[in-house]
Structures are given as structure tokens and as C-alpha cells.
C-alpha positions as CSV (number, residue, x, y, z in Angstrom):
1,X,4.8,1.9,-2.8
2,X,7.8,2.7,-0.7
3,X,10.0,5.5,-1.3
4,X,13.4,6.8,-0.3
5,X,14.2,10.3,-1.1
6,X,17.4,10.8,0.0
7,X,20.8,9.7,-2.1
8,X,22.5,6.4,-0.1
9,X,26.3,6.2,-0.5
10,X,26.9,2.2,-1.0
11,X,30.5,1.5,-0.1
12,X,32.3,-1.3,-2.6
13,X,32.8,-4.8,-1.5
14,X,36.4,-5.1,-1.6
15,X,37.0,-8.9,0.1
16,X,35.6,-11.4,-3.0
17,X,34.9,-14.0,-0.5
18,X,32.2,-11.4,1.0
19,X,30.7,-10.8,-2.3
20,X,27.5,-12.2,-3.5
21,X,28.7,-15.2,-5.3
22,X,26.7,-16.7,-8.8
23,X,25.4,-20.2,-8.5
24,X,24.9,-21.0,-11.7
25,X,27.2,-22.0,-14.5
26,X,26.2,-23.0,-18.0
27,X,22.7,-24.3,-16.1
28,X,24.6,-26.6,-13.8
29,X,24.8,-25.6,-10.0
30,X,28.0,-24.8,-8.8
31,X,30.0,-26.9,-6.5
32,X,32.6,-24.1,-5.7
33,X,33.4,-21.0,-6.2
34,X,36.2,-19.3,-4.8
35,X,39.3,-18.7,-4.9
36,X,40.4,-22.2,-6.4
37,X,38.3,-21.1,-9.6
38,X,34.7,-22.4,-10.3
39,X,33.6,-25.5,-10.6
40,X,30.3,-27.2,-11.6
41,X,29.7,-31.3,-11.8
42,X,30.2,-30.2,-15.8
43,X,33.5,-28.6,-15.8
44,X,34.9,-24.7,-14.9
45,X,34.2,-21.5,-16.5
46,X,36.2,-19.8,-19.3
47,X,36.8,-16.0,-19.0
48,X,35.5,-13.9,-22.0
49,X,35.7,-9.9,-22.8
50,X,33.8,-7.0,-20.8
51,X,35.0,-8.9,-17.2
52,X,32.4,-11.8,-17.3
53,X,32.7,-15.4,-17.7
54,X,31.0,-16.9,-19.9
55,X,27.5,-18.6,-18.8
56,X,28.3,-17.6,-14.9
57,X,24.9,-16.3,-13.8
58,X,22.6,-16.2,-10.9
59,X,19.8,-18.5,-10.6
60,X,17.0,-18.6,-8.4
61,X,16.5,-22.3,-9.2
62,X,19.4,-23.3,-7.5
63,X,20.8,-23.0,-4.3
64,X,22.8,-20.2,-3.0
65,X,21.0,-17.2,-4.5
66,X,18.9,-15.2,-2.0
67,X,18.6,-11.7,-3.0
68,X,16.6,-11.1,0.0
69,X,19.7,-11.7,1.9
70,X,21.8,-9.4,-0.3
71,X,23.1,-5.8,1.8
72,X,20.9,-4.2,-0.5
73,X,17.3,-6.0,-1.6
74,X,15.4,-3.4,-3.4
75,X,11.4,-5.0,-3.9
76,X,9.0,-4.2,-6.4
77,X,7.4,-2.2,-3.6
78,X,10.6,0.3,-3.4
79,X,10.5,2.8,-5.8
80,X,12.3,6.7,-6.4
81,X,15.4,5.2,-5.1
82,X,18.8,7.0,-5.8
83,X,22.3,5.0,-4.7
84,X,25.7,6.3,-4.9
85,X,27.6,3.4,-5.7
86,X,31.4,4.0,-4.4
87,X,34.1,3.5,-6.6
88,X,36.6,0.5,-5.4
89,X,39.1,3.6,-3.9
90,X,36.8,5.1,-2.7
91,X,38.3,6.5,1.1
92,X,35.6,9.7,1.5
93,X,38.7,12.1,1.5
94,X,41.1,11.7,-1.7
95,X,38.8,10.0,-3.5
96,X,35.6,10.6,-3.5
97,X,34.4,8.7,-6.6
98,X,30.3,7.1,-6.7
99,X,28.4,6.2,-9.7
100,X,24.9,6.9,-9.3
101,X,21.7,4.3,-9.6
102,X,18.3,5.4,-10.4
103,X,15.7,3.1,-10.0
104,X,11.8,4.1,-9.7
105,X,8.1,2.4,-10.8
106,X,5.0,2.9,-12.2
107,X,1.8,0.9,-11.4
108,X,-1.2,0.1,-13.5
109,X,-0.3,2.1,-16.3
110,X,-0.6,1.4,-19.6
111,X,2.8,0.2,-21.4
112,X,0.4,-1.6,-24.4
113,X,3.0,0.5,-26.9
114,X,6.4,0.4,-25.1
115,X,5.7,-3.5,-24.9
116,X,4.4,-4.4,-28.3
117,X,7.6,-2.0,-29.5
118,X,9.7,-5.3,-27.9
119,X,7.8,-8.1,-28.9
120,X,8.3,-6.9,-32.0
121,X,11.8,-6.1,-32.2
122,X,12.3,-9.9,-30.3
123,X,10.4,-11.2,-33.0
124,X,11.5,-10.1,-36.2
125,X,15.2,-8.8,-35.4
126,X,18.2,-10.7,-35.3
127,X,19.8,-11.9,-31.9
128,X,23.0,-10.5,-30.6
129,X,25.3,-11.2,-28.1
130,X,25.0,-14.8,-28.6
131,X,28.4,-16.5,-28.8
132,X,31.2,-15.9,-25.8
133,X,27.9,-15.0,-23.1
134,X,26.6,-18.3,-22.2
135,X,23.8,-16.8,-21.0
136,X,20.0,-17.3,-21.1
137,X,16.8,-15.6,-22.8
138,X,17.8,-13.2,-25.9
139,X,18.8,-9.8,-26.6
140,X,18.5,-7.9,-29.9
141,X,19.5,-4.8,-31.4
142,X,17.4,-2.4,-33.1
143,X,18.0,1.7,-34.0
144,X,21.5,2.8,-35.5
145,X,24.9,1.1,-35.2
146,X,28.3,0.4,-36.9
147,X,27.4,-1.6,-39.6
148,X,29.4,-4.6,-40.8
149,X,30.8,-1.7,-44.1
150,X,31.8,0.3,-41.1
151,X,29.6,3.2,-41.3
152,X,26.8,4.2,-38.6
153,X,23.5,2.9,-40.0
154,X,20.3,1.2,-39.6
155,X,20.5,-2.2,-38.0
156,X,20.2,-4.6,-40.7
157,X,17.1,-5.8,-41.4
158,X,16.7,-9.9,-40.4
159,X,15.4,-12.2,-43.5
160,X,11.9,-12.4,-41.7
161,X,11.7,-8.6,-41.8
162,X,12.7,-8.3,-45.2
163,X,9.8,-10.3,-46.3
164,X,8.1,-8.8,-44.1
165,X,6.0,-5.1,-46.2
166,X,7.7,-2.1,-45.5
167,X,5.4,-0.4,-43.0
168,X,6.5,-3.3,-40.4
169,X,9.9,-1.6,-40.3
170,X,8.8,1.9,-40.5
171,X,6.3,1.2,-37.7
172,X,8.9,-0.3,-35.5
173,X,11.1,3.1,-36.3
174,X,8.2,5.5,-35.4
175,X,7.5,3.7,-32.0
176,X,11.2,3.7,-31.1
177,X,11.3,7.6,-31.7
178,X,8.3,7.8,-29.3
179,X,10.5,5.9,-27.0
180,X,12.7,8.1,-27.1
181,X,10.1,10.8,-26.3
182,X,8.8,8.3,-23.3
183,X,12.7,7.7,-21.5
184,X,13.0,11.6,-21.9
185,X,10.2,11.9,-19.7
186,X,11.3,9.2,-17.5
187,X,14.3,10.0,-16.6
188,X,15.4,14.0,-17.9
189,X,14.2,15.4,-14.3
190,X,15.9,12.4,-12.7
191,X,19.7,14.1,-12.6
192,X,21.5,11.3,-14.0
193,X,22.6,12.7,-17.7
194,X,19.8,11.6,-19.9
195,X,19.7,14.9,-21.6
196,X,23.6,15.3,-21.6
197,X,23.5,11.7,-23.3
198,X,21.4,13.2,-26.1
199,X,23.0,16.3,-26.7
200,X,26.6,14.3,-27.0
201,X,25.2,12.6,-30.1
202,X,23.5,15.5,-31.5
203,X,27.2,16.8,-31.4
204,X,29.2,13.5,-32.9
205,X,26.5,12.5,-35.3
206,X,28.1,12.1,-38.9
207,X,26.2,15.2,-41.0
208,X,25.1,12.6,-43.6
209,X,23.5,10.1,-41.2
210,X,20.0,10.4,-40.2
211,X,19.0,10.2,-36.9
212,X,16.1,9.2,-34.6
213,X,14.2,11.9,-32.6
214,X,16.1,11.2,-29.0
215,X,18.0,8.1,-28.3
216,X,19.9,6.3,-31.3
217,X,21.2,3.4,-30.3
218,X,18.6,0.7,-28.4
219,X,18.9,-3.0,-27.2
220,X,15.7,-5.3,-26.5
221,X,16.4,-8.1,-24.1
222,X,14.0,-11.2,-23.5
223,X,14.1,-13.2,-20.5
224,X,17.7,-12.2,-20.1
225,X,19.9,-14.0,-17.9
226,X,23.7,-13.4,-17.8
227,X,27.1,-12.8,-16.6
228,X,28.4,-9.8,-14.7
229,X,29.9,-8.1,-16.7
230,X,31.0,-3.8,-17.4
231,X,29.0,-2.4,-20.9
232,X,31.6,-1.0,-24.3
233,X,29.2,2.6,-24.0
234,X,30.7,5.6,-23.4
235,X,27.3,7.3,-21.6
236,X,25.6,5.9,-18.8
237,X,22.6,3.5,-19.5
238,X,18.8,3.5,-19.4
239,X,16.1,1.1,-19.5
240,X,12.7,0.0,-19.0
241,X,11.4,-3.5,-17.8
242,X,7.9,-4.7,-19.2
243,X,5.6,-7.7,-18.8
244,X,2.2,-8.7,-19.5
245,X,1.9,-10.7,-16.2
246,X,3.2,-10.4,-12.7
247,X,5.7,-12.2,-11.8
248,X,5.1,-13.9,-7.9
249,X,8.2,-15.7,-7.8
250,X,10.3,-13.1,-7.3
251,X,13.1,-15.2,-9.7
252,X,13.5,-11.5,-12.0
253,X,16.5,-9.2,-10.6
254,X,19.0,-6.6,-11.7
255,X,22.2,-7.1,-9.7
256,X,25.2,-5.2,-8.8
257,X,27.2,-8.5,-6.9
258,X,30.2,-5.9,-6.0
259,X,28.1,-3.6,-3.9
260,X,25.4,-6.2,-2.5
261,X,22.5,-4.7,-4.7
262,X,19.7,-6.1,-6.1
263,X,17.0,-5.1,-7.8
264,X,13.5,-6.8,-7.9
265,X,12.1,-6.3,-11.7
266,X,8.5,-5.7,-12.2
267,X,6.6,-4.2,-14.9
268,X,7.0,-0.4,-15.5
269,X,10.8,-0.4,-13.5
270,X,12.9,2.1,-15.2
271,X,16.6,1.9,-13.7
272,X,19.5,4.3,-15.2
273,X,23.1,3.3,-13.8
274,X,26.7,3.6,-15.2
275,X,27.4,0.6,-17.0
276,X,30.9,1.3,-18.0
277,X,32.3,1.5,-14.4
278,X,29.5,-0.7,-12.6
279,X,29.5,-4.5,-13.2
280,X,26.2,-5.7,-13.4
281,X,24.1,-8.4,-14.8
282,X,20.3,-9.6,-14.4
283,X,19.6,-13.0,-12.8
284,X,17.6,-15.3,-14.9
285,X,14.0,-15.4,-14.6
286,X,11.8,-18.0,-14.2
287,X,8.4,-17.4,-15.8
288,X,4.9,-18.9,-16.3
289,X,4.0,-19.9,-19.5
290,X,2.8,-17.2,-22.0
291,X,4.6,-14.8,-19.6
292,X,8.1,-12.9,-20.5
293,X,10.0,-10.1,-18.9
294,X,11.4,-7.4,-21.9
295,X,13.7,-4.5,-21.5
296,X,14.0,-1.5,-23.7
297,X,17.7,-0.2,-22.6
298,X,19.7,2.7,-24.6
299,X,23.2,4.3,-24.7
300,X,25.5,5.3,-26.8
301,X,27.6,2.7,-27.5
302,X,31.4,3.3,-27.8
303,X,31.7,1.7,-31.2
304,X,29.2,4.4,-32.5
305,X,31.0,7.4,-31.0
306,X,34.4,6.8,-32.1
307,X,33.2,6.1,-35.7
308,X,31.5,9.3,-35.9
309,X,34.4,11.3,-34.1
310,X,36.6,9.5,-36.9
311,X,34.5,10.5,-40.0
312,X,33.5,14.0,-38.1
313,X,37.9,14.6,-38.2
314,X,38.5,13.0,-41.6
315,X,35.7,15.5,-43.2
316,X,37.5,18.3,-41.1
317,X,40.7,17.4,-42.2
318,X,39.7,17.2,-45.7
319,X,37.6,21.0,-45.8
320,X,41.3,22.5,-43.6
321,X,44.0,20.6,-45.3
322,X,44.0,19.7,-49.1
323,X,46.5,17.3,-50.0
324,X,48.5,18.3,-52.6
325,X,50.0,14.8,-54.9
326,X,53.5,16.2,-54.9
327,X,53.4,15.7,-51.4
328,X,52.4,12.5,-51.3
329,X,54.8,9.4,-51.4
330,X,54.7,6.1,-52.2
331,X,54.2,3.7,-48.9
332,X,52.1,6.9,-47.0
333,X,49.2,6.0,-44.6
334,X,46.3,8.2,-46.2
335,X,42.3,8.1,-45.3
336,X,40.2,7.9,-48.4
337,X,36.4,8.9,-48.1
338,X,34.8,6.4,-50.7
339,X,31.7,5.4,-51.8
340,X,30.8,1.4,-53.5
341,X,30.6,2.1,-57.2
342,X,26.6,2.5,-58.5
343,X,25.6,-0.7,-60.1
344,X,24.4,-0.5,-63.7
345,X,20.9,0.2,-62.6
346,X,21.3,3.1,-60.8
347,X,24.5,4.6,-63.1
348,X,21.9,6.8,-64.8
349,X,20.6,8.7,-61.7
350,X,20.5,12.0,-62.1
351,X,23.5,14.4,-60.6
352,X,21.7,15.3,-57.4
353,X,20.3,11.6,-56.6
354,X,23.7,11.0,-57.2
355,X,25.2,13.4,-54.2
356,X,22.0,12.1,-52.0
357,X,23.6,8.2,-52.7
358,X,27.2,9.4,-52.0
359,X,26.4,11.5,-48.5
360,X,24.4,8.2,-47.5
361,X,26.8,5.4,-48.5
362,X,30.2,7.0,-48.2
363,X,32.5,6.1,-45.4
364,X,36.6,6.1,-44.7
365,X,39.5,3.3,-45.7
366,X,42.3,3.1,-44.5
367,X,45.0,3.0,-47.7
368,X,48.7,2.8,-48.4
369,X,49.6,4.5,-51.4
370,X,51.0,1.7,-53.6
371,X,51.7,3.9,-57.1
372,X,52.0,7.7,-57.9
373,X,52.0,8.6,-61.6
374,X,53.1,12.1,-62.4
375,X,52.6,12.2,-65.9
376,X,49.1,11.2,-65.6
377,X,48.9,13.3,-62.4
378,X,47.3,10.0,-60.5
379,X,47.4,7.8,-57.8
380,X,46.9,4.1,-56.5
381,X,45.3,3.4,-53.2
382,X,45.9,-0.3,-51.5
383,X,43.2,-0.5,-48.5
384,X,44.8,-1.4,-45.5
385,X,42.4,-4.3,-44.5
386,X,42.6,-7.7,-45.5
387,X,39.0,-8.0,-47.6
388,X,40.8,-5.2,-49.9
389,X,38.7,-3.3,-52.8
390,X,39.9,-2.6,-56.0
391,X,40.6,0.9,-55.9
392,X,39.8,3.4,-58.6
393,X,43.0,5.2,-59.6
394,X,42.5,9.1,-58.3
395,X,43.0,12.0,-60.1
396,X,44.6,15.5,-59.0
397,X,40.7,16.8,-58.2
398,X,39.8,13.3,-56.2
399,X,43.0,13.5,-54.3
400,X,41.6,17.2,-53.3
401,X,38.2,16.0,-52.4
402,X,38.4,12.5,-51.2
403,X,42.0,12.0,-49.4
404,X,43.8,12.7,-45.9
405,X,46.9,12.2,-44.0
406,X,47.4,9.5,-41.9
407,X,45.1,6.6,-40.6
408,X,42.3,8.5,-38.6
409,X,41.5,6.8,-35.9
């Protein structure tokens, strides 16, 4: 397997018309794509969020895509390769701005685990990143994320894994941690921020929310194909490629179109890159039957790190500051940390199960104070959002413990 030690600055293609183009929209070849827009025999494309448009992706199975031909064709035979991917004002004197790209390979190990951690996950989690993509093959995502309540937590659990006996899931959990053990190894002596990665969410992680042993946030894709687009993380991003079978018709690449690079994906690849400033996207893969091409990939996704720097100042703000209720006034912008009412079954838990439900379940609204009583010495809360709760009035001592200035964002 070929090698190359040394880093390679990659300059940034600024003329589009010299970029590598996609040939592929919504499965139709495309008839042009320039500066008139894109256009298939079926129509243009629409533009969506993260820079992509939706189902724009590279396709072997049509014409115009030759990685081969690409500035940069990095093949399954290349491996311990480290680019420095220029930033677009990049001049080498003022600004001297690269993102850094990791690739490297294993051969004929055994990845039994790592892959049976995916199939699994593809199988019995729900899909994401379905509608606005366009693209092809699945992705799904498993760990700890912002949940739908707005608290970091568990990924919900799909109906099949539901019915599914409770040692599925806590199997699935156990071999993720010892993912996390396995990318540690593959990519902490690497110099591209893996442990700096872990050690930020170590630091931001909410005090009541467990976490995984290493990385908490992971995505499975399954014979991904899709649009170039930049990723809503704020770490750089790592992942692992798997298959049970080779794949000989070299249709399975990683691509960076703005710099010329592409990346040939074979079992045991492991590529790290900075997906928030680096467009990228993976070309769909063609595969024989009973074949598939999995990734493992983890980051810390922005949507987890400002919700736990946002609970991490409300609890701050609420041990430094006590709000009084002769300060407050009616029409204020308050945070309230609140927790959904025990149902009747679980009422009569005793006082320390009790605090164990509260740390686990509590999170922070948004309110408008909407009534102050001071005879009673209480107030009313109106939440902010639109699906609004029926708010408990609070007393002096809940206004102590469970309220803050402001909307904390």
C-alpha cells in the first residue's frame, strides 16, 4: 500500500467552470451544468440548506464522472495521506488558512464488530436526513442528540426497536462506546483534534445527562449517495468505511469537488476532515447484490453544543443570581428550568427517585411572565413557543430555584 508522509498543501479551485462538476440529478443525467443553472431531460435543481442542492450528486453510472481524472485521485492503494486543503483566500502570505484531511487504511483485519455495530443501527433505527437531500442509500442516527422536548438525550428508539427486548438496545450502546474506544485509536496520534473533540464535550456536557465513554454523537450511513454540501458540527469529523465485500468497480468515493479530491472507499478507510468549512459529499455507489458500503462518522453536532452551553448558563445563572419576585414584572422574558409533571403512577416515588426523574427530565422554556400576584406571593408563566404548556403557578421558593432572566440562548 502506498504511502505519503509528507503534508500536501491543495490550493482551492476558485473558477466553477474548472471545478469537478456532478452528473447526476435526482437519477437523471444532466444535460448542463453551468452557469445557466442545471438542467436534466426531468427538470432543474432546487437549492436546499448546508450549500447543496437537493438530489445533485455524482454518479459513476453516467457520464462525466471520472475520478481518475480528478487533480487529486486518491485509490484504495494510497493510504497515511495528510492534505492541507486551502481556504478559498488563501494567498500564502495574509492568509494562510488550510483545513487538514486525514485519510489512512487497514487491510485484512477484522471489522466483524465495527460492521455488525452498522447493520444494526441501519436496521433497527429510524432514517434521517430524508426530506430536502434527494440523495441515495440511507443515513441514521444513533448515540445522544437534541431531542424533539429539546433536551440532549438518547436518540429515540424506532417502533421496531421498541418491540424489540431490551438487551438489543443496550448491546447497540455498549458497541458504540467501544467505538469510541476503536476511533480514539485510529485517529488520537493522527494530529487532527480527535482528543480535543472529546475533551470539548466532557466540558459542555449538561451535569444531569449521561454520556458515552468517548464520542457522543454518531451517524451510520448506508450506501450513501449525496449532494455537496458543508456539515451544522462545530468539531471536525471522523469516520470509518466498512464492507463485507470488495468493491471492483471503483463506483464508492469521498469527494471534495472544490479542491479536485477524491477519495476511493474501501473497507477499513478511516478519513477525518473539517466538515464545517470543507464541502464534501460521497458519490453513489454501485454495488453487487448482498454487498453494501457502511460508515460509522462522529462529531459533535452544533445543535448539541449550544443546547448544553444554554442549560450549562441557565444552571449558572440560577446558583449566582436569585431572582427576587419584586423584581420581576409583568411582560419579562424569564428562563424557567421545568420538568413534565409525574403521571399518577409514578406520583408516589419516593423523594430521592423523585430528584433522579427531575435531573434526567428537566430542561429550559422560554416564558413571558403573564401575571404576578403579591398577596399570594406567585407568579404565571406563558411559554414562549407556540405548542404552549399549562404552567404551574410558582411560588416565592420556585421562583428562587427554577427561574432566570432573559431568554438564554
Amino acid at each position: 500500500m502506498r504511502s505519503i508522509k509528507s503534508s500536501n498543501i491543495i490550493p482551492y479551485i476558485h473558477a466553477e467552470n474548472d471545478r469537478p462538476k456532478e452528473n447526476c440529478l435526482h437519477g437523471h443525467p444532466i444535460v448542463s451544468n453551468g452557469h445557466g443553472g442545471i438542467t436534466t431531460h426531468a427538470g432543474g435543481g432546487v437549492k436546499g440548506k448546508y450549500k447543496k442542492v437537493e438530489g445533485l450528486v455524482f454518479d459513476t453510472h453516467y457520464p462525466n464522472f471520472n475520478p481518475m481524472s480528478w487533480s487529486y485521485p486518491i485509490t484504495e492503494d494510497m493510504s497515511d495521506i495528510d492534505l492541507e486543503l486551502c481556504a478559498a483566500g488563501y494567498d500564502g502570505i495574509n492568509n494562510v488558512t488550510t483545513y487538514s484531511l486525514h485519510i489512512h487504511r487497514h487491510k485484512n483485519r477484522d471489522i466483524s464488530m465495527l460492521l455488525s455495530t452498522c447493520e444494526d443501527i441501519a436496521d433497527m433505527y429510524t432514517g434521517i436526513r430524508g426530506n430536502g437531500w434527494g440523495g441515495v442509500g440511507s443515513m441514521f442516527s444513533a448515540g445522544y442528540n437534541v431531542g424533539f422536548k429539546g433536551r440532549i438525550s438518547s436518540v429515540a428508539k424506532s417502533l421496531k426497536l421498541k418491540k424489540m427486548p431490551s438487551s438489543t438496545a443496550h448491546s447497540i450502546t455498549n458497541r458504540l462506546s467501544i467505538s469510541g474506544g476503536i476511533f480514539c485509536d485510529e485517529f488520537s496520534d493522527k494530529n487532527v483534534g480527535f482528543d480535543e473533540m472529546v475533551q470539548l464535550q466532557t466540558e459542555i456536557w449538561p451535569k444531569n445527562r449521561n454520556v458515552l465513554n468517548g464520542p457522543a454523537c454518531w451517524i451510520v450511513s448506508k450506501n450513501l449517495g449525496n449532494p455537496k454540501h458543508i456539515d451544522n458540527d462545530v468539531s471536525r469529523s471522523y469516520a470509518g468505511w466498512f464492507t463485507k465485500q470488495t468493491i471492483d468497480n471503483k463506483s464508492a468515493w469521498f469527494l471534495f469537488p472544490d479542491w479536485g479530491v477524491a477519495i476511493e472507499l474501501c473497507n477499513d478507510t478511516w478519513i477525518s476532515w473539517d466538515g464545517v468549512n470543507c464541502a464534501h459529499c460521497s458519490s453513489v455507489p454501485h454495488l453487487e447484490e448482498g454487498n453494501n458500503i457502511y460508515s460509522l462518522f462522529t462529531a459533535t453536532t452544533k445543535k448539541v453544543y449550544a443546547n448544553a452551553k444554554r442549560v450549562n448558563k441557565c444552571e449558572s445563572l440560577l446558583r449566582e443570581n436569585k431572582v427576587q419576585l419584586k423584581s420581576l414584572c409583568v411582560g419579562d422574558h424569564v428562563s424557567l428550568r421545568w420538568v413534565e409533571p409525574l403521571d399518577g403512577s409514578k406520583y408516589m416515588l419516593p423523594k430521592r427517585a423523585k430528584r433522579k426523574y427531575g435531573n434526567k427530565y428537566r430542561r429550559w422554556l422560554h416564558c413571558i411572565v403573564s401575571n404576578i400576584d403579591h398577596m399570594d406571593g406567585t407568579i404565571q408563566l406563558l411559554e414562549k413557543n407556540k405548542n404552549k404548556r399549562k404552567l404551574s403557578k410558582l411560588t416565592i421558593s420556585e421562583i428562587h430555584n427554577r427561574v432566570v432572566f432573559g431568554w438564554v440562548k
